[in-house]
N, C-alpha and C positions, 0 to 999 in steps of 0.2 A: 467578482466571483467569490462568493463563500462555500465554501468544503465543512462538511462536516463527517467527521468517519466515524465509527463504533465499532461494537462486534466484540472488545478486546474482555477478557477474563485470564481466570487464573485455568491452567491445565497442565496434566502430566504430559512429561517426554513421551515422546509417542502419537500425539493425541493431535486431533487439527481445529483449527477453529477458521470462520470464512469471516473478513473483513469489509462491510458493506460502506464508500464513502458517495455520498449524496452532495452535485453539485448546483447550486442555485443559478439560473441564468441560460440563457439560451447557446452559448461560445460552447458549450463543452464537446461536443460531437465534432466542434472543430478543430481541437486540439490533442495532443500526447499528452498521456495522464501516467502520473508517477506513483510509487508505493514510495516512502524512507520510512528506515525506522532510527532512534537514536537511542542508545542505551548507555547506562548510566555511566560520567566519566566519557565516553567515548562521542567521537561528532557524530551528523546526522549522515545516514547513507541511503544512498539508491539502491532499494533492492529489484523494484520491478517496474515495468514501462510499458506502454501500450500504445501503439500509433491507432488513427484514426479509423485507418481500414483492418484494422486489429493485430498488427503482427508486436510480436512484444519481445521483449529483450528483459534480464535477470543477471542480479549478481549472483557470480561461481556461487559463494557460500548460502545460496538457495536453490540452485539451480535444480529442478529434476523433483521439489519440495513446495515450491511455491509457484500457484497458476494463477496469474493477473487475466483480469478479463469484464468488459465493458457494456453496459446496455443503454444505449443512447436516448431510447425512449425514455427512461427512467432517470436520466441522468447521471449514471452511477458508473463509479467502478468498484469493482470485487478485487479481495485477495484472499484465494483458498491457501489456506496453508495446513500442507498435512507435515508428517514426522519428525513433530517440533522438538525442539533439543533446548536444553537450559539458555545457552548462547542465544537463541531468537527473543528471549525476556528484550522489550524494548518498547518505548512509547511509539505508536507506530502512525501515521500521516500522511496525508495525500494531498497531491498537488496538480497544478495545470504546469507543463514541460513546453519550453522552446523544442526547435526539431533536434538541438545539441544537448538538450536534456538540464536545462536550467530551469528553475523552479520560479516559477511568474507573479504568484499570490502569498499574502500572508499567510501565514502558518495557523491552522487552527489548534485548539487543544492534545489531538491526536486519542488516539486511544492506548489503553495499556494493556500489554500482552507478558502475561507471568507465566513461564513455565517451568515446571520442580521436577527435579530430576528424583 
């Protein structure tokens, strides 16, 4: 499977940008799909997750901010992300998930998300 994500720019706190990652191959409808991002200095985290039948789970420090969300036709998963704060600045990355939430594929480039306070 190859991921590829985009989306990412530079934006004010406050401001939202939607993260579209596109995956190659027929498995993905079958699997849990992950957001991380990793910012700089710090490891890679799991911010958002999304099972098959779409229920999805978020770290605290997004929660209530960031809406994961999937389209099977398309092979894609989304990350809306509204009332960004300096802290979400992070190269950001999508992944195919075990059901324990392990990350299955190599890492693509990810995208960059800059935001100025």
């Amino acid at each position: 499977v190859q991921l590829q994500a985009s989306g990412g720019g530079l934006v004010q706190a406050g401001g939202s940008l939607r993260l579209p990652c596109v995956a190659s191959g027929s498995i993905f409808r079958l699997h849990r799909m992950g957001w991380f991002r990793q910012a700089p200095g710090k490891q890679r985290e799991l911010v958002a997750s999304i099972y098959v039948l779409g229920s999805t789970s978020y770290a605290d420090s997004v929660k209530g901010r960031f809406t994961i969300s999937r389209d099977n036709a398309k092979n894609t998963v989304y990350l809306q992300m509204n009332s960004l704060k300096p802290e979400d600045t992070a190269v950001y990355y999508c992944n195919v998930l075990t059901g324990d939430g392990v990350p299955t594929t190599s890492w693509g480039q990810g995208t960059l998300v800059t935001v100025s306070s």
